[in-house]
C-alpha positions in Angstrom: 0.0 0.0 0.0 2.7 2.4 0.5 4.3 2.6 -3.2 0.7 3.2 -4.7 0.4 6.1 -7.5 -3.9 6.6 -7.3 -5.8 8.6 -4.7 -8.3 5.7 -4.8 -8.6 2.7 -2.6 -10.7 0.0 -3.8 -13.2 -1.9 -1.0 -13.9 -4.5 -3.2 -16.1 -7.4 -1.2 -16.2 -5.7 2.2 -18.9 -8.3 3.9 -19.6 -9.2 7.1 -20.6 -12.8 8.4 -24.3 -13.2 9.4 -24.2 -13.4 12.6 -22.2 -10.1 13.0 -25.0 -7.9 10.8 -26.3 -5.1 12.4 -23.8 -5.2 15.4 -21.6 -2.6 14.3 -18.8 -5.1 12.8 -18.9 -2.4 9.6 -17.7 0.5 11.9 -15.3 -1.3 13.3 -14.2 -1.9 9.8 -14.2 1.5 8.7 -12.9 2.9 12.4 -9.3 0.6 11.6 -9.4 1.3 7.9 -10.1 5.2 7.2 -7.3 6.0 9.3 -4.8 3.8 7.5 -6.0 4.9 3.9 -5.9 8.5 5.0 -1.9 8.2 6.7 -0.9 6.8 2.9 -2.6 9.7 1.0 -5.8 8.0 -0.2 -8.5 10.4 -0.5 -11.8 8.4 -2.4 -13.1 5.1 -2.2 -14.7 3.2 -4.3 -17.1 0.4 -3.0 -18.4 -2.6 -4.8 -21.5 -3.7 -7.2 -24.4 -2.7 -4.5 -28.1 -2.9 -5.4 -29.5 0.8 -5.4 -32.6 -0.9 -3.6 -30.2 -2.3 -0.7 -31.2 -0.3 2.2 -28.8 -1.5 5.3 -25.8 -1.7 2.6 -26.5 2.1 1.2 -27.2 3.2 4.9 -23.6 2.3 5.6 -22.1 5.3 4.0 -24.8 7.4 5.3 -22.3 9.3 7.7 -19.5 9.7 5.1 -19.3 12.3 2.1 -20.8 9.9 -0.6 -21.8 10.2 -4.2 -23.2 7.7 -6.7 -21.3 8.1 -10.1 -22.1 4.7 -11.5 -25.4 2.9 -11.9 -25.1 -0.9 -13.4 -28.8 -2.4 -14.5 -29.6 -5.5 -16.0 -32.5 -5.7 -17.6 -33.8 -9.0 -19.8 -36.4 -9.3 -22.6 -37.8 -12.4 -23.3 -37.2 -14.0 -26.6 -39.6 -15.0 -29.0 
């Protein structure tokens, strides 16, 4: 991590067992992690494939400066 050349940090897959949902395992994530990617100069991240409809994954980055600059749909069409 410390030779990198981007301002970007990718999250890729950050998941959390079952049985730690919705006990704070995520903050404790991000309370380790933002610190660390801050001291080497990162200054974005960029999250994984999340479905816009997801409610407990979009509420995750509810406290943080967020935007939404990619949408991916799939859409299918039955053929005749």
């Amino acid at each position: 991590m410390k030779q990198h050349k981007t301002k970007v940090v990718d999250l890729l897959l950050v998941g959390v067992l079952p049985e730690y949902r919705s006990k704070g395992a995520n903050a404790l994530l991000f309370y380790d992690l933002i610190p660390r990617y801050q001291k080497y100069g990162f200054e974005w991240g960029e999250t994984h494939v999340e479905m816009e409809t997801n409610e407990k994954v979009q509420g995750q980055w509810q406290y943080l400066e967020r935007e939404c600059h990619k949408r991916r749909r799939c859409y299918k069409k039955p053929i005749q």
